[in-house]
N, C-alpha and C positions, 0 to 999 in steps of 0.2 A: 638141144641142137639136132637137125635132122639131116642125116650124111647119107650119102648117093653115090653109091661104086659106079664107076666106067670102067668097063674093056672096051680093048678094041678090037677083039676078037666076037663080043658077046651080040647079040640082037638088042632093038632097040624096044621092045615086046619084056628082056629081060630085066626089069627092076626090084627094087628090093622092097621090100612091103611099107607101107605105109603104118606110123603110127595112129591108132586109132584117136579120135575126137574125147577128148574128156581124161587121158591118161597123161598125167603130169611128168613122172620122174620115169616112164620107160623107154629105155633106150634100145633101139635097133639096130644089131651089126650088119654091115653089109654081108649079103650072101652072092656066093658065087658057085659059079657052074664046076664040075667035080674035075674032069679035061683042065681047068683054069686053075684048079688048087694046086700051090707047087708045093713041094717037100719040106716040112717046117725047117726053116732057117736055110733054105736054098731056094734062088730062083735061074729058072731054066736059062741056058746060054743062049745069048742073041733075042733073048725075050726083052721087049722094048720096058724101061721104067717108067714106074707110076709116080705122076707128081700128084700131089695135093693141092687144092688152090681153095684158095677160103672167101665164098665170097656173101654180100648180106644179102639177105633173102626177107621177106616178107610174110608173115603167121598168115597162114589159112582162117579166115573166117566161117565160122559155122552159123548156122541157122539160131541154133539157142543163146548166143552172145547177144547180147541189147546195142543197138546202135548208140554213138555216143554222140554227142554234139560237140558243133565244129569248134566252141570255146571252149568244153570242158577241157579241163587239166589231166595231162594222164596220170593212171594211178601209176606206183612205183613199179607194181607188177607184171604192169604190159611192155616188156621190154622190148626190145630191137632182138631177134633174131637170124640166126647166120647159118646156113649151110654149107656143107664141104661137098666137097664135089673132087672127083680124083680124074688126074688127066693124063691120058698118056703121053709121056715124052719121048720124041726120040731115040732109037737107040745109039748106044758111043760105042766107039770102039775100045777095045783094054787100052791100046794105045792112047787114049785121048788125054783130055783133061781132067784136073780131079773136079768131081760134080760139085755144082756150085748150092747153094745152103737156099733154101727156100723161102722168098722175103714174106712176112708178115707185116698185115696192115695194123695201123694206129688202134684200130677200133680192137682188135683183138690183145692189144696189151695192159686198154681198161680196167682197173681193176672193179670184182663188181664188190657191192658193199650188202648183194643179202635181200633175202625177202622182209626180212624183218627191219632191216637199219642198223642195226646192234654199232657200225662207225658213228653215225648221227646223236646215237642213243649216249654213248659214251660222250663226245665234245658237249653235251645239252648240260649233264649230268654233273662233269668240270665247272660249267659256266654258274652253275645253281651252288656248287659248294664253294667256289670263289665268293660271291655276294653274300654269303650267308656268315661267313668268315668277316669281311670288310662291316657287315652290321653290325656283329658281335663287339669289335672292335669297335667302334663310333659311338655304339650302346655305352659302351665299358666305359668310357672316355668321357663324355655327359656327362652319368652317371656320378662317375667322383669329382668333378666339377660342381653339381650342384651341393653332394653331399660336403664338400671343400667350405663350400657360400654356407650355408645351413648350419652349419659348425663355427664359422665363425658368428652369424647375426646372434647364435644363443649366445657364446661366449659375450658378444659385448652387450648383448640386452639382459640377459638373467646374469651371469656369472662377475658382471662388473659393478662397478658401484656406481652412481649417476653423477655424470660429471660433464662440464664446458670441453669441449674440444680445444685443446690448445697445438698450437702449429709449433712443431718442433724446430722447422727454418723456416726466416723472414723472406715473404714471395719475392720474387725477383723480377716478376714482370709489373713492367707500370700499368700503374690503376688509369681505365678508362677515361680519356678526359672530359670532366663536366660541361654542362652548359654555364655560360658565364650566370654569376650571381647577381643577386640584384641589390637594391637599393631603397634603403626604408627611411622616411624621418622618425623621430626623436620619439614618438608614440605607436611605430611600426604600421605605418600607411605607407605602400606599396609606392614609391618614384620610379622607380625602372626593373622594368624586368625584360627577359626573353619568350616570345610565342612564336610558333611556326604559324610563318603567315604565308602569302604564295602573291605575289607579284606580278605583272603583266610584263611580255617581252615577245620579242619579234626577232626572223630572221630573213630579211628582204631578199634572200637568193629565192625563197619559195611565195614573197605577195606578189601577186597578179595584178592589182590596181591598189599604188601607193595610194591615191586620191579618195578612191572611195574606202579602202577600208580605213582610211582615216578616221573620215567624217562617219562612217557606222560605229567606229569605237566609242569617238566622240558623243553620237544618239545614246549611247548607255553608258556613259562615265563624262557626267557633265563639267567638270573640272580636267579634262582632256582638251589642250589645245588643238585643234585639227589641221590648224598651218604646220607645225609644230613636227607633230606625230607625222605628216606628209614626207617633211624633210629628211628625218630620222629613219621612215621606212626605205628613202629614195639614198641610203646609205651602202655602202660596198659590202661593210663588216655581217658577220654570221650572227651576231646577236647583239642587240638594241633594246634596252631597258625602253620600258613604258611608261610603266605608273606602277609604284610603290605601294603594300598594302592594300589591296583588293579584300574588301567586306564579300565571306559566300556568296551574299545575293549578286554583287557586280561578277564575279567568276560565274556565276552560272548566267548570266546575258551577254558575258562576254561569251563564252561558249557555246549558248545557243544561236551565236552569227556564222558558226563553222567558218570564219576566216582560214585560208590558204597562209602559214608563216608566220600564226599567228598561236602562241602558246605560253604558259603558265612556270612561272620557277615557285618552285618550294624552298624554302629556308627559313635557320631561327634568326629573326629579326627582333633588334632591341628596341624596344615599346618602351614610352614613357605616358603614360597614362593621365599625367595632369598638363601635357602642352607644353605651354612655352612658362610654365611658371617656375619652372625651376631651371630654362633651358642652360642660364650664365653658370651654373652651379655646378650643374649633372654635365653640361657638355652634352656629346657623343660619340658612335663608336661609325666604322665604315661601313661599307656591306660586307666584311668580312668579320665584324663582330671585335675589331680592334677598336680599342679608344683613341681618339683624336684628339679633344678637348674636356676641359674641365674633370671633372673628379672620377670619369671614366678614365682619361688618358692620365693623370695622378697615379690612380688606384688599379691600370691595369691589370699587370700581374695577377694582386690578390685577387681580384673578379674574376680572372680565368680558371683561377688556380682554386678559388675557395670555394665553400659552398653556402655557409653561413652571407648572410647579407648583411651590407656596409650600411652600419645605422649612423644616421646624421643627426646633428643638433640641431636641427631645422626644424620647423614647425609647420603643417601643411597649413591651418589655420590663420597665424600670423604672417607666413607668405602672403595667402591670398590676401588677404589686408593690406596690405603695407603696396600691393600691385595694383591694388584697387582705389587708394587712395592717391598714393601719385600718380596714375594714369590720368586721374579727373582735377587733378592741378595742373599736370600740363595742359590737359585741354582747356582747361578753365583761363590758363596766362599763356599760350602759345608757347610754351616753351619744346625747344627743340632735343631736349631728352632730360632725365631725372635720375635720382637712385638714392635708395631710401636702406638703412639699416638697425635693427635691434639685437641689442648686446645682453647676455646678463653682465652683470658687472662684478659678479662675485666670482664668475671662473673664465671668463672671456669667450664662453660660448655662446655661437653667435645664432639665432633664434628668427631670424630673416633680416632676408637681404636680397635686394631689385635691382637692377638697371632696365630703365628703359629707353628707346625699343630694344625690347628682347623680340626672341625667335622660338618657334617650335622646332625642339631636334627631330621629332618625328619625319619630319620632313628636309629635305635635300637643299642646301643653301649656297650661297657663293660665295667664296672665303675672302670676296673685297666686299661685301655688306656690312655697312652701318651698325645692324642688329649685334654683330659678332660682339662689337664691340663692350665690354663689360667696365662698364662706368665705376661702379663699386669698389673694382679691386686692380685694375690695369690704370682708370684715368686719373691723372693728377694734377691738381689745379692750387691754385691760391686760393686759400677758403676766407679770406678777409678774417676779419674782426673776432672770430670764433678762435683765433690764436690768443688771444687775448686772457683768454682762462688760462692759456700757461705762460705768458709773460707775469702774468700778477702773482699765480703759483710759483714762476723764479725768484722772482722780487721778496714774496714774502719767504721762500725755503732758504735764502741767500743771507736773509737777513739787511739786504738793504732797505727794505721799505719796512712798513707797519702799516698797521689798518687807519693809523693816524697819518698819516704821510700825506701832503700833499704836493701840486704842482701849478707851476704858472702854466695855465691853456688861454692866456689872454690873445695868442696873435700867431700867424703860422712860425713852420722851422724852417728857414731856408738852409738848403742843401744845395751847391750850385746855383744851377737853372731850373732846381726843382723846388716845389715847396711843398711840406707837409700839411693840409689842414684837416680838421674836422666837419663833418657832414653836417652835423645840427650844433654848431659852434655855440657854446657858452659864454667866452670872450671872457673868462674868471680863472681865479686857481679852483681847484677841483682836486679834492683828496682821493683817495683810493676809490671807495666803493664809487665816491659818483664816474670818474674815470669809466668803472667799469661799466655801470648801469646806461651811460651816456656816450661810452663805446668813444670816448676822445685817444684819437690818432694822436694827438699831440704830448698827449697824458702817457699814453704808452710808450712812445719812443725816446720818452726823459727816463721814463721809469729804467727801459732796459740798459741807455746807458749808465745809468747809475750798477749797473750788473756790469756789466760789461760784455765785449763779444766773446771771448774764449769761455766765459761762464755759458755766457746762451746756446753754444756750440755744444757745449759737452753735455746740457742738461736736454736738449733735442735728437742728439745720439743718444743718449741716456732713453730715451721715451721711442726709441726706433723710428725715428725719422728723416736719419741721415743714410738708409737701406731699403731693400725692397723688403714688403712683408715677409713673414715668418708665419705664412698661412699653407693652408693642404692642398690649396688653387694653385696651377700649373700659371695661369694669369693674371700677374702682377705689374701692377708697375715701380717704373724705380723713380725715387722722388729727386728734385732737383732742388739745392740749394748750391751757395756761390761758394766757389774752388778758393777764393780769399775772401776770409770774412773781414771786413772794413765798419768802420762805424756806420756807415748808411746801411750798410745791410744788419746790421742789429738795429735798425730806430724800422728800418720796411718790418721787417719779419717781425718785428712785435707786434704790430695790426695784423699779419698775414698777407703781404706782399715780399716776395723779393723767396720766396723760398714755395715749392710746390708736391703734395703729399695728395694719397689718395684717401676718397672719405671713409675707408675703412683703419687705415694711418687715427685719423683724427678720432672716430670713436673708440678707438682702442685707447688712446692716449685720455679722453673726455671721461674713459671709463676708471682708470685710474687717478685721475683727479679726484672723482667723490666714491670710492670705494674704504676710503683711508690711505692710500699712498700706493696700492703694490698694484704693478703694472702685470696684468696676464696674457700669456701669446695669445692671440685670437685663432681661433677652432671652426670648423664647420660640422666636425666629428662628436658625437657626444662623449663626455668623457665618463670614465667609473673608477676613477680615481680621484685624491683629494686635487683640491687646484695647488696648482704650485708656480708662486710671482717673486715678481725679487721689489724692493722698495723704492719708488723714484720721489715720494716727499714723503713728510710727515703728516701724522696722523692729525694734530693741529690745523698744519697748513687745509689741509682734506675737507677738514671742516668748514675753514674758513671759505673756500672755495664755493661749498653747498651753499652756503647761506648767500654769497651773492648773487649765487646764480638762480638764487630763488628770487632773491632783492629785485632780479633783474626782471623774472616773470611776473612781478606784481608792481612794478613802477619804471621800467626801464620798455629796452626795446623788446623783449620778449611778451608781453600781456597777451598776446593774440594767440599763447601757446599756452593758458590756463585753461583745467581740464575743470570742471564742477567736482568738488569730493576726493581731490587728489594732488598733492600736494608736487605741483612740478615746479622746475628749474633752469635754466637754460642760457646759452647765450645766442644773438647775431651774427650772422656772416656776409659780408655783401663785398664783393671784388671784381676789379674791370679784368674782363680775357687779356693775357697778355697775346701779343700780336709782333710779329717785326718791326723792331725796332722802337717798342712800347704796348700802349694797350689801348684797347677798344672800347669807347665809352660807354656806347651804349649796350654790349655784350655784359653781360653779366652773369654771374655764378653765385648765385643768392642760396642761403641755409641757415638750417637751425639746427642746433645739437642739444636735444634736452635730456633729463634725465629726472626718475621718482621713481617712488616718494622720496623728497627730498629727505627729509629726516634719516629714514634710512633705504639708501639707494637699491636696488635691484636692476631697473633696465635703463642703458641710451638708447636715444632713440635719437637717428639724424638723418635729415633731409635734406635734398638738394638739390634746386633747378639749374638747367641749362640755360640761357637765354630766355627767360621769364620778361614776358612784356606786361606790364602796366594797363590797367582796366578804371572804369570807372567807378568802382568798387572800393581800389584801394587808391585813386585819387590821382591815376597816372603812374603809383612809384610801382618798383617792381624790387625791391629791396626784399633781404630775408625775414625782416620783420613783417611785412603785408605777403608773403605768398609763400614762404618757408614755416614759418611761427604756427599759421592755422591747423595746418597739413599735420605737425606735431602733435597739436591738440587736440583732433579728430583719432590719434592714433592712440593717444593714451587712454582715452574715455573707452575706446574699444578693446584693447589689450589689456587693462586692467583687471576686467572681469573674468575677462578669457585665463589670465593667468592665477587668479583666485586670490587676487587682490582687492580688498574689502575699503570703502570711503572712507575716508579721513578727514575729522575737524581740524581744516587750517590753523583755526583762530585756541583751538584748545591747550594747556599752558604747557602738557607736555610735547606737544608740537613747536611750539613758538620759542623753547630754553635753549634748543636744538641750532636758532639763527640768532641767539644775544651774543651775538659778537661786537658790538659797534661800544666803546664806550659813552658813558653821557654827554662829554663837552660837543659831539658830533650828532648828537640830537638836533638842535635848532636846524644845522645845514638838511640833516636830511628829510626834515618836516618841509621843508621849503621844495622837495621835492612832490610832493602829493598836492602840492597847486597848481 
């Protein structure tokens, strides 16, 4: 600092010397004139006070300092500068006041921190041993962290012995839910399963022209109605299904039209990969993946829930057959629907089974369609003359009749206003077999009265046909017989009138007939277990049974249902629709129920049109022997081999010991039949 005495006594000539350029720490006291020094520790009376005033002042530049430039930063060393300067005050009289205290400025209570720093020096110094500390620490910490890991992986890799992990407690959160399971026939061929497929869908708050982007979805998805998809886009709602199941190639043309509102849903959708051949069966599920119908909506649950897949007793193979075959009889007789099934007969698994028209569930349907309708196991009809196997089975189990039994069929039965006859009248007595071969109404309805109705009652409940099936199908129907059984309805219901079952009812029961007696629930599921049936006749009867219904395919009304190399059996069905207040003549419900090898049974098979019309083929009739019989015949020459069943000599002795039931004195009569 460079200090500057004033008097005011002194010349303005008299200053104190100047510190020289280049001298850092010398300091210069002020000097004064000799007249001006007072006496140490006294100042002369009436001599004015000296005040001090401290004010900044600016360092002299010298010629050897280097200019600095206007953005350099100053260094710490060029500091700010102060001089004192002494002023004279005043004098006061002793009387006055007491002198007041000399203010200092802000700048001069600054404290300074040093050429060197040595305050900076030390807070840096702090800040370095802190972090170095906080490392240490975090170091440390890691450290026994991994050493902690490393200690255990040797422990359980070297130090232990090699073993399954087992869970000490059972997990508590539920296991992720699957995609539903699928659906296999009986030699694990794939019926349904789930693929993520992706859909078309619309949200008409963002199409700009219903009309045309109609008709451009339309140009690239030719099974798009374009009236249609107009309507639907010109909808209020945020999102509008399109079209279900989009193949990659249509998603990428449908994408490459950049439609406005026009976009793609992803989801698992349930695929059935064989169509509508199994559609009455499998059913389906919604767009949410629920079942609706058929063995979806049965089986549910376990399809959500399981993973393994629900194997059927079904046969892709004999499916296709059995749809292929009555498709081309209805077409062949105009018949307005059909349904066809085979049974084993040894465990009541049922090996196919049609209604037609079926449907593809792949596809989206109306719930008042026709299609829906499953003939097989919902409809139920008077199957005519095909009852008849179990009226001669009561007769003979009852023990009213015998295979020698005969009856007057010479003239109708009047009932009322009604009268019973037969269709291809004999006008003679007729004993059993011919009865049956020759399917006389007349013959039958003596037969069962001689049983009686409470007998008939209990032995067709006995055979499940006073209930709905006892099948894995959600659609069933329930069979109609009369709330009082009366003598007319025991003499109808022996032919197959007057009481009504569905044809899966009737080959269950047909199946039991030639198994040996024991009736088995019918299955669509494959079983892995033994069969297990309760007895509705005897093993006799059972026999007696086969042989006529073989009797019948080779001299009755069955012939049209002989197979080359194979030894079948069967009987006729032909029944007017019943309608209000009676029935309709010319409607018919025409079938065959066959079954082989006879000798020893394995499958039914039975067929059934709806309103079968009459051709000139078979002569005008449309009876189950001209249009039901064939259709049998074609099924067994082709399922025979398919199931590894080997030809058979009809004529060979151990074949033919199998059907000696007739004794001799009923020789001549039925010689009289082969003319």
């Amino acid at each position: 600092m460079i200090l500057r005495a004033i008097r005011n006594d002194a010349s303005d000539d008299e200053e104190r010397p100047r510190r020289p350029h280049g001298t850092a720490d010398t300091r210069v006291e002020p000097r004064l004139g000799k007249q001006a020094r007072p006496a140490a520790g006294a100042r002369p009376e009436g001599a004015p006070r000296k005040k001090l005033i401290i004010e900044r002042r600016e360092p002299e530049k010298t010629s050897a300092a280097p200019a600095r430039a206007e953005n350099q930063p100053k260094r710490p060393a060029e500091r700010k500068a102060f001089a004192v300067r002494a002023k004279i005050a005043p004098a006061r009289s002793k009387t006055g006041t007491a002198e007041r205290k000399t203010p200092v400025s802000a700048d001069s209570r600054r404290p300074s921190f040093g050429k060197d720093g040595s305050q900076r020096e030390g807070v840096f110094r702090l800040a370095m041993e802190t972090g170095r500390t906080r490392l240490l620490i975090t170091g440390t910490v890691i450290t026994l962290a991994f050493a902690v890991i490393g200690a255990r992986l040797v422990d359980v890799t070297a130090m232990r012995a090699p073993a399954e992990p087992v869970a000490k407690v059972a997990a508590t959160v539920a296991a992720p839910k699957s995609e539903r399971a699928g659906i296999v026939d009986r030699n694990g061929v794939l019926l349904a399963t789930n693929l993520s497929t992706v859909s078309l869908v619309a949200d008409p708050k963002y199409v700009q022209n219903p009309r045309e982007t109609a008709y451009k979805l339309a140009a690239v998805l030719p099974t798009l109605d374009p009236k249609s998809t107009e309507e639907k886009l010109r909808k209020k709602a945020r999102f509008v299904p399109l079209m279900r199941t989009l193949t990659p190639q249509q998603q990428y043309d449908v994408n490459a039209l950049g439609l406005p509102g026009i976009d793609f849903d992803r989801k698992q959708t349930r695929i059935y990969p064989h169509g509508p051949l199994f559609g009455h069966i499998l059913g389906q599920t919604d767009t949410d993946n629920n079942g609706i119908a058929g063995l979806e909506l049965r089986f549910d649950k376990d399809l959500q829930e399981g993973s393994d897949p629900l194997q059927l007793s079904l046969d892709v193979r004999v499916q296709h057959m059995l749809r292929e075959e009555v498709s081309a009889a209805m077409a062949k007789f105009s018949a307005v629907g059909g349904a066809a099934i085979v049974m084993d007969v040894r465990n009541g698994e049922v090996l196919g089974m049609v209604s037609l028209p079926d449907y593809d569930p792949n596809e989206p349907i109306s719930l008042t369609d026709e299609a829906l309708f499953n003939r097989a196991t919902k409809g139920v009809y008077e199957l005519g003359s095909t009852f008849k196997i179990f009226n001669t089975a009561l007769g003979l189990e009852s023990g009213s009749i015998s295979l020698t039994s005969s009856y007057d069929a010479t003239k109708p039965i009047k009932v009322g206003r009604f009268s019973i006859t037969d269709y291809h009248a004999k006008n003679r007595w007729l004993s059993v077999p011919e009865i049956f071969i020759y399917s006389s109404n007349i013959g039958s309805a003596k037969m069962a009265l001689d049983v009686g109705g409470p007998e008939q009652k209990r032995f067709f409940d006995k055979l499940g046909f006073l209930k709905p099936l006892d099948v894995e199908l959600p659609e069933v129907g329930f069979p109609q017989s009369p709330s009082v059984w009366r003598p007319v309805n025991t003499m109808t219901i022996s032919f197959g009138h007057g009481m009504a079952v569905s044809p899966l009812h009737l080959a269950t029961g047909v199946s039991a007939m030639v198994n040996g007696g024991v009736l088995h629930r019918p299955t669509v599921l494959k079983s892995t277990e033994a069969p297990h049936g309760k007895r509705v006749i005897s093993e006799k009867t059972s026999n007696a049974i086969r042989a006529l219904m073989h009797l019948n395919a080779l001299e009755g009304s069955g012939k049209n249902a002989r197979a080359e190399g194979y030894v079948v059996g069967g009987k006729t069905g032909t029944a007017e629709k019943a309608a209000t207040g009676g029935y309709r003549g010319k409607s018919l419900i025409s079938s065959f129920v066959g079954a082989f090898p006879m000798h020893a049974p394995r499958y039914t098979v039975y067929v059934v049109l709806d309103e079968p019309q009459g051709i000139k083929e078979t002569y005008g009739y449309a009876t189950g022997g001209w249009v039901a019989a064939p259709v049998v015949g074609k099924i067994v020459r082709r399922l025979a081999p398919m199931m590894g069943i080997k030809p058979t000599n009809a004529d060979a002795p151990e074949v033919r010991q199998h059907f000696a039931i007739l004794p001799p004195q009923m020789g001549a009569t039925l010689a009289s039949l082969r003319q």
